[in-house]
Backbone as JSON Lines, residues from 0, in Angstrom:
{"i":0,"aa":"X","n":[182.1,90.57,77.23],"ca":[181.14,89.53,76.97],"c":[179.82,90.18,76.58]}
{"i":1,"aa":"X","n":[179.11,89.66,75.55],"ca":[177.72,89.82,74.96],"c":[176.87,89.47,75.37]}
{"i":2,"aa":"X","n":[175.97,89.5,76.01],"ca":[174.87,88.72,76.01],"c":[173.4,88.78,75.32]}
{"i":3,"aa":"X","n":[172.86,88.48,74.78],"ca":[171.03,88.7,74.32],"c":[170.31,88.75,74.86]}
{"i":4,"aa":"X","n":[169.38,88.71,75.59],"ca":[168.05,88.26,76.15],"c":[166.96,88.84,75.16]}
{"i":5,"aa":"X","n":[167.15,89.55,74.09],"ca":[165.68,89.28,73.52],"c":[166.11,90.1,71.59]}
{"i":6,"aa":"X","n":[165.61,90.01,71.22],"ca":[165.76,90.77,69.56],"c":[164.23,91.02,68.94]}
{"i":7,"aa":"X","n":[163.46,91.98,69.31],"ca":[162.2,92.31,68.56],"c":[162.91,93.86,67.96]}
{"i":8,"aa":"X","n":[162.29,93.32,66.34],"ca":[162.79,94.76,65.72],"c":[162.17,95.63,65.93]}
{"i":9,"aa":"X","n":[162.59,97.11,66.01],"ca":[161.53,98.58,66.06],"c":[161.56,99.01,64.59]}
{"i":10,"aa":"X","n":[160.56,99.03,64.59],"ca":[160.14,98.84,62.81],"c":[160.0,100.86,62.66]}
{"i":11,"aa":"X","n":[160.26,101.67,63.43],"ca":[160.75,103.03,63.95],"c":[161.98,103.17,63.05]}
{"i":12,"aa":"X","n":[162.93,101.96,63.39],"ca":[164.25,102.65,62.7],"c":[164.05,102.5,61.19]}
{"i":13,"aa":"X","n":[163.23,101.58,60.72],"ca":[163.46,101.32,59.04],"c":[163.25,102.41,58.52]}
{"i":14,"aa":"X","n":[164.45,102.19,57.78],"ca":[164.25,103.67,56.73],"c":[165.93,104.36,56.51]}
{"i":15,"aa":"X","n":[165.96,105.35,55.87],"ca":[167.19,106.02,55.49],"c":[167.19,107.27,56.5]}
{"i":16,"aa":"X","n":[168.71,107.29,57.41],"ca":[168.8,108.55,58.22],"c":[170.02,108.92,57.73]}
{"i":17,"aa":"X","n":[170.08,110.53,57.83],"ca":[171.61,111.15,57.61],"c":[171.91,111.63,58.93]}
{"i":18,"aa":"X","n":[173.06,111.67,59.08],"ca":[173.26,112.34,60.26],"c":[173.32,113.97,60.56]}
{"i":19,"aa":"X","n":[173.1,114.32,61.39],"ca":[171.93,115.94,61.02],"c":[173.15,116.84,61.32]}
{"i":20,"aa":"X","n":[174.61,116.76,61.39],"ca":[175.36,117.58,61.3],"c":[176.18,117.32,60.14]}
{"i":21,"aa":"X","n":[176.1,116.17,59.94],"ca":[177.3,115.91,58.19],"c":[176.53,115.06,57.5]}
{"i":22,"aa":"X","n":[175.4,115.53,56.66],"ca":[174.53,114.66,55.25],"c":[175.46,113.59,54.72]}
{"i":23,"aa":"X","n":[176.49,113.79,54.49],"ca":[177.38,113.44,53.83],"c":[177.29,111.62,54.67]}
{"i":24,"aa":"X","n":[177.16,111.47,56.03],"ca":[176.65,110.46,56.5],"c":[175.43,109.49,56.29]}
{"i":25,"aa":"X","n":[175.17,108.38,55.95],"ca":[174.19,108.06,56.17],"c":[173.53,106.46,56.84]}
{"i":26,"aa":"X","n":[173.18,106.23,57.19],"ca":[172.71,105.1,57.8],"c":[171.36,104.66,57.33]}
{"i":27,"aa":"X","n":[170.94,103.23,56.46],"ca":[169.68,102.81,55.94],"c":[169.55,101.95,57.16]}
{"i":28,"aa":"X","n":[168.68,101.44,57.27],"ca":[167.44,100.69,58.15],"c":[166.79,99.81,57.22]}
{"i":29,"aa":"X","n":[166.81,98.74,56.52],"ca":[165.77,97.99,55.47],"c":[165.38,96.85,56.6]}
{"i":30,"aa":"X","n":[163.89,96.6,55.61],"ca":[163.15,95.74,56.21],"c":[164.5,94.38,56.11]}
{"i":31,"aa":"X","n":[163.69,93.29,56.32],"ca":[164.59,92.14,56.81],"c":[166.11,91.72,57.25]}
{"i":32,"aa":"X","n":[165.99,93.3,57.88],"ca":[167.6,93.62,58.66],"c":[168.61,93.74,57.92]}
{"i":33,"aa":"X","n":[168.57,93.9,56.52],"ca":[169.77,94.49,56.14],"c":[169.86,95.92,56.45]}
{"i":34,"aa":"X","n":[171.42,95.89,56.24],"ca":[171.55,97.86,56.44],"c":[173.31,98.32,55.43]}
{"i":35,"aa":"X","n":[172.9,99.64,55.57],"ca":[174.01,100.41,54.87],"c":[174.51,101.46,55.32]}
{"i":36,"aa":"X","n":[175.72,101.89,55.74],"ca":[176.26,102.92,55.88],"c":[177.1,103.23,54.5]}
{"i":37,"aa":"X","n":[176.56,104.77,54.87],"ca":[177.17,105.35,53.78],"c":[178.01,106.62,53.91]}
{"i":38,"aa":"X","n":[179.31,107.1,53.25],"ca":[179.92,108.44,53.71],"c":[180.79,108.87,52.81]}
{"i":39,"aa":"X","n":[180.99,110.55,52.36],"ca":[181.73,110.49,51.39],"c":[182.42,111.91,52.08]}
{"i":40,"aa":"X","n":[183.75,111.94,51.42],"ca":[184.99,113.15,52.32],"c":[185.38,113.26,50.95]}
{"i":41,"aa":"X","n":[186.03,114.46,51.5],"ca":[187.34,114.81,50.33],"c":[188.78,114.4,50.9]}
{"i":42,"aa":"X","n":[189.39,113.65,50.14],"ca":[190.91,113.02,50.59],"c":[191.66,114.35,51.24]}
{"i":43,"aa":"X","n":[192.84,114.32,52.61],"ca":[193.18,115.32,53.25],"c":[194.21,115.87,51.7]}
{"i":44,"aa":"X","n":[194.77,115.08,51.0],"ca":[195.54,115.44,49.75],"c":[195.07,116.5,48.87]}
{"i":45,"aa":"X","n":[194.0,116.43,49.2],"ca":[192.55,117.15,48.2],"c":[192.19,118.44,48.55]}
{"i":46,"aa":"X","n":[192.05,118.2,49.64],"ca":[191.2,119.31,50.32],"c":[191.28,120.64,50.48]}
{"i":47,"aa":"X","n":[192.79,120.92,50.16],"ca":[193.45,122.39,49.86],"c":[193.11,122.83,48.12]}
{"i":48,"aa":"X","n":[192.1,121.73,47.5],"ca":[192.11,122.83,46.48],"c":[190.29,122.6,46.2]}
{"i":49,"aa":"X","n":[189.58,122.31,47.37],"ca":[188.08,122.18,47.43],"c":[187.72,122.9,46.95]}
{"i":50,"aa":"X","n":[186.1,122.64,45.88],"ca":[185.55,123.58,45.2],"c":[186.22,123.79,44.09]}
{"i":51,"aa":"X","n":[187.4,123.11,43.48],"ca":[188.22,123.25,42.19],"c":[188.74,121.73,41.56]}
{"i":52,"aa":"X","n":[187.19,121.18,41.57],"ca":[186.89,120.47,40.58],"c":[187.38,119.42,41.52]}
{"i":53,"aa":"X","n":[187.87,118.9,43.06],"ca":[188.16,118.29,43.34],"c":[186.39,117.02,43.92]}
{"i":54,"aa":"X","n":[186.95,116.22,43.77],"ca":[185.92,115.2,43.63],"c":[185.87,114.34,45.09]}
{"i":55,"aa":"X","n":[184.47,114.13,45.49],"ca":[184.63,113.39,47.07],"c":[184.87,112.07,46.89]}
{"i":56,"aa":"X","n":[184.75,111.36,47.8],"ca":[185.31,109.97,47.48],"c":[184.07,109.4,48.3]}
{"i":57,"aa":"X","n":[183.63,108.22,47.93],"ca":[182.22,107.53,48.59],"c":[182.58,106.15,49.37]}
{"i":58,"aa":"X","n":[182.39,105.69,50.39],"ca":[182.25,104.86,50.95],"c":[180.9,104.14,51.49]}
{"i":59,"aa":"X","n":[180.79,102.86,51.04],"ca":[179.82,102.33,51.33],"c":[180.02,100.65,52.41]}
{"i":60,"aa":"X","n":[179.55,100.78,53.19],"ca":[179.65,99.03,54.06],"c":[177.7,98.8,54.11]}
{"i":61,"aa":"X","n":[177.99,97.4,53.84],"ca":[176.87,96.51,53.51],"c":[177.01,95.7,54.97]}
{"i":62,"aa":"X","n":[175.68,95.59,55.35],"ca":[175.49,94.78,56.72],"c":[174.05,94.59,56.98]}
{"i":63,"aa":"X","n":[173.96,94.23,58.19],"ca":[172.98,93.69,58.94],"c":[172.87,94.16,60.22]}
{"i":64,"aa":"X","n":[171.33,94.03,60.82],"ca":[170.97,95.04,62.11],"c":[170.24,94.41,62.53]}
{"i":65,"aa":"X","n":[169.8,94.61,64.06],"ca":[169.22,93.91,64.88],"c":[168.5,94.85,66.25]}
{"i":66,"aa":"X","n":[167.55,94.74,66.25],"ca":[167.39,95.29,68.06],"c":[167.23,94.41,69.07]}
{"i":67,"aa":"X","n":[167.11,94.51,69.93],"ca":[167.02,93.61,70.87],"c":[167.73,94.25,72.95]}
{"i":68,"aa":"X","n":[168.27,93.77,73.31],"ca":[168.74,93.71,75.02],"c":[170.15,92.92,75.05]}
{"i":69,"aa":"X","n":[170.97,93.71,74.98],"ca":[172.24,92.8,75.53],"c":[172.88,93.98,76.67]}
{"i":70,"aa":"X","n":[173.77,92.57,77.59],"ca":[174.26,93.34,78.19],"c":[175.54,92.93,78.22]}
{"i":71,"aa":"X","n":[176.3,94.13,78.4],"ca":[178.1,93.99,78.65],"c":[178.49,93.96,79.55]}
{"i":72,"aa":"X","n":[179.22,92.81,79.73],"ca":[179.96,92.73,81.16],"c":[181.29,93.49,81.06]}
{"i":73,"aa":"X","n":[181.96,94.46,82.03],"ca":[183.07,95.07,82.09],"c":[183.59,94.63,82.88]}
{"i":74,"aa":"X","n":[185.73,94.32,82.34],"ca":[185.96,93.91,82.88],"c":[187.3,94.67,83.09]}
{"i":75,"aa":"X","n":[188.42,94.24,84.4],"ca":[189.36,95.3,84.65],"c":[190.44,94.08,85.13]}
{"i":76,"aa":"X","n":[191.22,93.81,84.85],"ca":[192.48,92.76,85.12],"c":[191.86,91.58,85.74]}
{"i":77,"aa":"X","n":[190.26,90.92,84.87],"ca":[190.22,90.18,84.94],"c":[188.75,89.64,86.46]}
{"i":78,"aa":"X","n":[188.77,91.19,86.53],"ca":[187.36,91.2,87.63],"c":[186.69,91.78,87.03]}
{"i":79,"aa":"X","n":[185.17,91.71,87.5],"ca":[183.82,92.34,86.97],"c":[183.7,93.49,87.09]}
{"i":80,"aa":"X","n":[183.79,94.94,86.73],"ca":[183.61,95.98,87.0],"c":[182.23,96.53,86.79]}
{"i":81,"aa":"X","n":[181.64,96.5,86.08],"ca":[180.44,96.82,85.77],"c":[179.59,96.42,84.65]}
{"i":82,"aa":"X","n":[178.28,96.58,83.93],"ca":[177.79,96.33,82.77],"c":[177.43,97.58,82.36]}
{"i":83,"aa":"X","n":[176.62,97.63,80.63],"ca":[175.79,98.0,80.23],"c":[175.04,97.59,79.82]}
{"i":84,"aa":"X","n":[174.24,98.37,79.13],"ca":[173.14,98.26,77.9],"c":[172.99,98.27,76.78]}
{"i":85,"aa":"X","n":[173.15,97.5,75.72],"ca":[172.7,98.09,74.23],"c":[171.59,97.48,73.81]}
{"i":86,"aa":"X","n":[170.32,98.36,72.89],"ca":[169.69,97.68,72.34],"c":[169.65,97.71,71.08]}
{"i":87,"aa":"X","n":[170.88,98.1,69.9],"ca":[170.48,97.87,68.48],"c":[172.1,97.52,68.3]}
{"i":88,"aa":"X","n":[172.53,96.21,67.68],"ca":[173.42,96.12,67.18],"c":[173.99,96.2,65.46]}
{"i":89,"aa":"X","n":[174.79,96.58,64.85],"ca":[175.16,96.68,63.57],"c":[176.52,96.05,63.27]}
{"i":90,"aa":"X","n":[176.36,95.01,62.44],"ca":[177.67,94.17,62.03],"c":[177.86,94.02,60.37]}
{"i":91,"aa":"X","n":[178.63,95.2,59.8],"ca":[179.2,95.15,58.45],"c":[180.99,95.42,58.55]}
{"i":92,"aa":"X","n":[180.91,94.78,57.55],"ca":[182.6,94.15,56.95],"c":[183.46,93.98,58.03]}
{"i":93,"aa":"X","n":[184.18,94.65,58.95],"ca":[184.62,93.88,60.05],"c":[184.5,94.24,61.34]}
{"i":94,"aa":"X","n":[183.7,95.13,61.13],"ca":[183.12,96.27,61.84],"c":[181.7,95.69,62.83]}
{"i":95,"aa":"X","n":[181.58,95.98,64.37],"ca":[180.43,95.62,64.8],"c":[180.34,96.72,66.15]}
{"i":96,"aa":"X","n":[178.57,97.34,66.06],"ca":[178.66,98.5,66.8],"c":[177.78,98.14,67.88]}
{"i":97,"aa":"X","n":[177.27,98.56,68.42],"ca":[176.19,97.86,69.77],"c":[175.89,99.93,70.8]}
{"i":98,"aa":"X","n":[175.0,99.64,69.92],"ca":[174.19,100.93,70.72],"c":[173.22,101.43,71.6]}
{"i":99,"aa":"X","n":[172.95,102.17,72.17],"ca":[171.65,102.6,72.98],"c":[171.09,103.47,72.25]}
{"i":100,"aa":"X","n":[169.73,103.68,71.79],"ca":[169.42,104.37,71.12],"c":[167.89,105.08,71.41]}
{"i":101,"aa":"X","n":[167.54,105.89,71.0],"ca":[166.53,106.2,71.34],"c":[165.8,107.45,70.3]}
{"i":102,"aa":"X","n":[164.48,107.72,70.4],"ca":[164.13,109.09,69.56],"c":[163.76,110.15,70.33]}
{"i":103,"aa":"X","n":[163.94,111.08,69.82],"ca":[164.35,112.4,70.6],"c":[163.36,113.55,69.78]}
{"i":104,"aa":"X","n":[161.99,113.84,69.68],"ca":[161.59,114.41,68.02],"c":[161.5,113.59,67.33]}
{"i":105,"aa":"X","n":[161.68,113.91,65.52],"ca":[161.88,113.52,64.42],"c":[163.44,112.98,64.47]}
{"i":106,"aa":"X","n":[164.53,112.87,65.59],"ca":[165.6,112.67,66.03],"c":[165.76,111.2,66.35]}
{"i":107,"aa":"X","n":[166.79,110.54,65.55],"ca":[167.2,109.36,66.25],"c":[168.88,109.37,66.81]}
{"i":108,"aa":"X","n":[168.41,109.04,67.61],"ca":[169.87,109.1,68.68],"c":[170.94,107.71,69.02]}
{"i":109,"aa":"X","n":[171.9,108.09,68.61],"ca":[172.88,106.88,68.59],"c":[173.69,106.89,69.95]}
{"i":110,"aa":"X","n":[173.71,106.14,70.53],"ca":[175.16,106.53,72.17],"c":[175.37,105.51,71.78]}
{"i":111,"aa":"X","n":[176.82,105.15,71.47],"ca":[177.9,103.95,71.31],"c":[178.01,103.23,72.78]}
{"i":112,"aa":"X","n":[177.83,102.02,72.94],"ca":[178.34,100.99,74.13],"c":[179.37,100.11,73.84]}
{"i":113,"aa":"X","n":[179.48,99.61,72.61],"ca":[180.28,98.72,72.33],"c":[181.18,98.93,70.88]}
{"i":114,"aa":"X","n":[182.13,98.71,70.54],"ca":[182.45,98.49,69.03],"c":[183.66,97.84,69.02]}
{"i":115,"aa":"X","n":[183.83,97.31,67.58],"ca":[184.97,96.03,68.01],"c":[186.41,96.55,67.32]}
{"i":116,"aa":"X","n":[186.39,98.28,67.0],"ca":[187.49,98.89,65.84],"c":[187.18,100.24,66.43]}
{"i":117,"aa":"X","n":[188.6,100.51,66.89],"ca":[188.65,101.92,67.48],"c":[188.39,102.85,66.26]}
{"i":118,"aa":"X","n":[188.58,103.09,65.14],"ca":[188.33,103.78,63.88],"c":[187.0,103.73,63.56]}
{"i":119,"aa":"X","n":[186.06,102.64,63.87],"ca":[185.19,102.27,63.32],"c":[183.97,103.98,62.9]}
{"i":120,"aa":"X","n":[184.39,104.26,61.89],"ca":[183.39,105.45,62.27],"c":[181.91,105.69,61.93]}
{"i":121,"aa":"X","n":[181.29,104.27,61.38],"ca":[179.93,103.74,61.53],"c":[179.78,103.82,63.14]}
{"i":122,"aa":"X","n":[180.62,103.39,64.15],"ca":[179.93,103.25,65.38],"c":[179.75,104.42,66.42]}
{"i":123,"aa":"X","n":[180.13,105.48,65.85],"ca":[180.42,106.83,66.94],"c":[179.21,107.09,67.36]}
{"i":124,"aa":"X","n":[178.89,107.99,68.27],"ca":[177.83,108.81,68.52],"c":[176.82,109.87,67.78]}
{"i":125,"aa":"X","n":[176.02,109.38,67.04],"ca":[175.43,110.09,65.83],"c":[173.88,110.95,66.47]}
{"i":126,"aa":"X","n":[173.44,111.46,66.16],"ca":[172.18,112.36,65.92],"c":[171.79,112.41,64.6]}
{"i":127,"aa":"X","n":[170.8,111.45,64.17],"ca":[170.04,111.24,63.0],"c":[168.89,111.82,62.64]}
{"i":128,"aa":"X","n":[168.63,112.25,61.35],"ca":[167.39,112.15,61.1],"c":[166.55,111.74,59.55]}
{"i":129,"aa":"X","n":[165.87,111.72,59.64],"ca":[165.35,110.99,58.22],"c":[165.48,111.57,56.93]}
{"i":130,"aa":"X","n":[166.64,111.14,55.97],"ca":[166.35,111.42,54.7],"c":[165.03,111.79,54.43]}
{"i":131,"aa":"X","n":[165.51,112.96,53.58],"ca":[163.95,113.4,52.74],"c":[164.73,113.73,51.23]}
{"i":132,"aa":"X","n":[163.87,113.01,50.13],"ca":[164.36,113.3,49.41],"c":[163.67,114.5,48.02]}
């Protein structure tokens, strides 16, 4: 279970972050809560002949973002086990992530609480930092 109790944006996150171990990641922040993840690999088919003209492949999901206070109720055959915390949620294509987040430095920090797609790999645990271009 979800709950809200509040959504004021941190006008902190707007903006373009890559993730500071694979560029190849990226996460936008736009004003009036849209957002974008972005990521590009080389197919595993591919990858044995990298650097020989083989070409990455790009993925992009279009969405929307929010900050705010929710909390998760956990549950275990149907009893309350515990809650958490998230305060920034992200919901593109079928995909929805619910994070704790925080800045760390020039560092933005992702800890996953919630996501609704075990694959989902917009929602993992990221270490961001700001595109520079």
């Amino acid at each position: 279970m979800l709950m809200a109790t509040s959504a004021n944006a941190d006008n902190r996150i707007i903006g373009k972050w890559q993730d500071k171990g694979n560029p190849d990641q990226s996460y936008t922040f736009e004003n009036g809560n849209e957002f974008t993840f972005a990521y590009s690999f080389v197919p595993v088919r591919d990858s044995y002949v990298l650097g020989q003209g083989t070409t990455k492949k790009h993925v992009v999901y279009k969405g929307v973002w929010e900050t705010g206070n929710w909390t998760l109720t956990t549950k275990t055959n149907g009893k309350v086990t515990g809650e958490e915390q998230c305060h920034l949620t992200i919901y593109a294509g079928e995909d929805q992530c619910c994070f704790d987040y925080k800045f760390i430095g020039n560092n933005l920090v992702l800890t996953n609480v919630y996501k609704t797609s075990a694959y989902a790999r917009m929602c993992n645990n990221r270490v961001l930092v700001k595109y520079k271009q």
